[in-house]
C-alpha positions as CSV (number, residue, x, y, z in Angstrom):
1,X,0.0,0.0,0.0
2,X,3.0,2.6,1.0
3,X,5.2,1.5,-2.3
4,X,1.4,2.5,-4.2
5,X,1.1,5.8,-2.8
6,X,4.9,6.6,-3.5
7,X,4.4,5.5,-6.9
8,X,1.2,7.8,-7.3
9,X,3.1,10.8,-5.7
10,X,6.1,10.0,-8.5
11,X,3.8,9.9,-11.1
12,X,2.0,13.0,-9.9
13,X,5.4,15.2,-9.8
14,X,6.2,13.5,-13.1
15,X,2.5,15.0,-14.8
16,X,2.7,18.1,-13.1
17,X,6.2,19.0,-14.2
18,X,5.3,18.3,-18.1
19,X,2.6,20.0,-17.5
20,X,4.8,23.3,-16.4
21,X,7.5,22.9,-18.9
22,X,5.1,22.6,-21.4
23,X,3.1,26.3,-20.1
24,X,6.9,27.4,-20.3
25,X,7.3,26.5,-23.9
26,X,3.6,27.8,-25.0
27,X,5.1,31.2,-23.6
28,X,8.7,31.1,-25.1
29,X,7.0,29.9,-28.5
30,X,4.6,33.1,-28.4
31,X,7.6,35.3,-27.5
32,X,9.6,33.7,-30.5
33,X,6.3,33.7,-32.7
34,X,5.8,37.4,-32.0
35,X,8.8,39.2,-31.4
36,X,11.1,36.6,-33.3
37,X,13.5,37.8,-35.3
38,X,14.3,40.8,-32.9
39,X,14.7,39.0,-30.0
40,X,16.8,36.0,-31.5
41,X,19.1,38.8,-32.7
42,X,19.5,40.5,-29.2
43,X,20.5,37.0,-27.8
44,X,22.4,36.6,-30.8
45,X,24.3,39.6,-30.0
46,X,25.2,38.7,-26.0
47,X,27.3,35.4,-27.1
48,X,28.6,33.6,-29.9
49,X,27.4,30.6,-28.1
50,X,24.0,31.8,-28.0
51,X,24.0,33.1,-31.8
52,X,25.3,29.5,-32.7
53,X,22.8,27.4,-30.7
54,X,20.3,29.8,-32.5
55,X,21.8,29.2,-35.8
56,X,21.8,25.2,-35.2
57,X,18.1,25.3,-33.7
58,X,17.1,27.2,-37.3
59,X,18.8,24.3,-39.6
60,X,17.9,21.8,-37.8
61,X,13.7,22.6,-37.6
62,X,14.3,24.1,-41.3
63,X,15.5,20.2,-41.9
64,X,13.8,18.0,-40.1
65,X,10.6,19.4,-39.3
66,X,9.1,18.7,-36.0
67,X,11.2,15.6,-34.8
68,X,13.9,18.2,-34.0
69,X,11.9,19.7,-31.9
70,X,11.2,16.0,-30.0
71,X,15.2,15.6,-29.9
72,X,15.6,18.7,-29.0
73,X,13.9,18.9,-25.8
74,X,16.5,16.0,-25.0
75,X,19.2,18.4,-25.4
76,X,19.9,20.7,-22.6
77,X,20.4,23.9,-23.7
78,X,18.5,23.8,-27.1
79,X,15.9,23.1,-25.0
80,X,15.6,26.7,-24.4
81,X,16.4,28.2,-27.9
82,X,14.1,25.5,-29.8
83,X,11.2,27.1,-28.5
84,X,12.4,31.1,-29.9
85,X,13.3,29.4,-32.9
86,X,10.0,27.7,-33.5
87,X,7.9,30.5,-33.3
88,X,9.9,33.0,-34.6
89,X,9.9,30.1,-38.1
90,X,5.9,29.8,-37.4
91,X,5.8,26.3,-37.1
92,X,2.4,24.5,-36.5
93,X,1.3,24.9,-33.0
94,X,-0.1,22.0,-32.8
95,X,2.4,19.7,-34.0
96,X,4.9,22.1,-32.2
97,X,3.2,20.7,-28.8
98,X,3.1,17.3,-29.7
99,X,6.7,17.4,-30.2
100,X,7.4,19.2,-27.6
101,X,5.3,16.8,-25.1
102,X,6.9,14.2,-26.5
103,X,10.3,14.9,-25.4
104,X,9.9,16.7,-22.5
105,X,7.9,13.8,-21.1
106,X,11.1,12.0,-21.9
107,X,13.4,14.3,-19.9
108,X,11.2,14.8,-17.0
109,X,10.8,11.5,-16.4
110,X,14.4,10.7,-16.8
111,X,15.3,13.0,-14.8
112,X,12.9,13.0,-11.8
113,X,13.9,8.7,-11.9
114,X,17.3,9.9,-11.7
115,X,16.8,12.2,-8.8
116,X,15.2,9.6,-7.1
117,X,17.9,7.0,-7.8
118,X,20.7,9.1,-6.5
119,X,18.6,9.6,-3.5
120,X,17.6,6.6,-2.7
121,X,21.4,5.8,-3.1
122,X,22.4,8.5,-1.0
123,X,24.2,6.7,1.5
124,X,26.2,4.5,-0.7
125,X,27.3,7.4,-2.6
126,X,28.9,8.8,0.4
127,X,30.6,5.7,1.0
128,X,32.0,5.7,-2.6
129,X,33.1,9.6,-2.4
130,X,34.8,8.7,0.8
131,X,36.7,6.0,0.1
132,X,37.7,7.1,-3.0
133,X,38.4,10.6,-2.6
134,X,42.1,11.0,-4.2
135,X,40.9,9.6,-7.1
136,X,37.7,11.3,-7.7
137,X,39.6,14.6,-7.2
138,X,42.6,13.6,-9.3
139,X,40.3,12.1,-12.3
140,X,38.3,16.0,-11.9
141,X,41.1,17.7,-11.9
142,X,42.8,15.6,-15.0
143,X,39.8,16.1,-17.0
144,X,40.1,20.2,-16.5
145,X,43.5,19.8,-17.5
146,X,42.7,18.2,-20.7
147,X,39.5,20.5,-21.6
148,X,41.4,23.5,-20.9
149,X,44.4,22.2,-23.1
150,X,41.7,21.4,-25.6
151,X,39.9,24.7,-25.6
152,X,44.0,26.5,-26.2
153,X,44.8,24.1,-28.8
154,X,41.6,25.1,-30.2
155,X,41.6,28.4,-30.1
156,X,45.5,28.8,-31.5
157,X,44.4,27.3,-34.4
């Protein structure tokens, strides 16, 4: 009877979050539908990184229709600009929300499980990060090494 109610209370935080991402994407689609192109160009302007996640969102829905929009919402941070883009390119509403429900019922639900996981796991987790301390802090560390190496090599090219 407990494990039922738990699952129900999941399940409940699991419908209500889709429903308030997808509120959230209603809104950024009417601000992108609306006031498009002059607001993908101010937040084109703040960043390159923002004027080419814009750029990449436009292909991409220009190519492959309203399945991008689905992948996309798997995506973190085109999950932001999709929306912009697909109003400010007038896509169909309606298939803009299926696509949209689709993958954001995806990502919630992965990442609420995952939330709950880690949770649930809590305590063996902080046996892991104790006992093997040194090495989690010498693999983080390595790893900024290497992407910071990266990003110079990168960049004097």
């Amino acid at each position: 009877m407990i494990q039922n109610a738990y699952l129900d209370e999941i399940w409940g935080i699991i419908i209500v979050s889709i429903i308030v991402s997808l509120i959230m994407c209603i809104a950024l689609y009417c601000a992108g539908y609306y006031g498009g192109s002059v607001l993908l160009d101010k937040l084109s302007k703040k960043s390159n990184k923002c004027k080419n996640g814009i750029e990449f969102s436009q292909k991409i829905i220009e190519r492959h229709g309203i399945i991008s929009i689905t992948v996309a919402r798997l995506i973190p941070f085109s999950r932001t600009y999709i929306s912009l883009v697909a109003g400010s390119l007038k896509c169909n509403f309606y298939s803009y929300i299926i696509g949209s429900s689709l993958g954001i019922s995806v990502w919630n639900i992965i990442a609420i499980k995952l939330g709950i996981t880690i949770f649930d796991n809590m305590s063996f987790l902080k046996d892991i990060s104790t006992n093997y301390k040194i090495l989690i802090l010498i693999f983080v560390n390595v790893s900024i090494i290497v992407l910071l190496v990266r990003k110079y090599i990168i960049k004097k090219r």
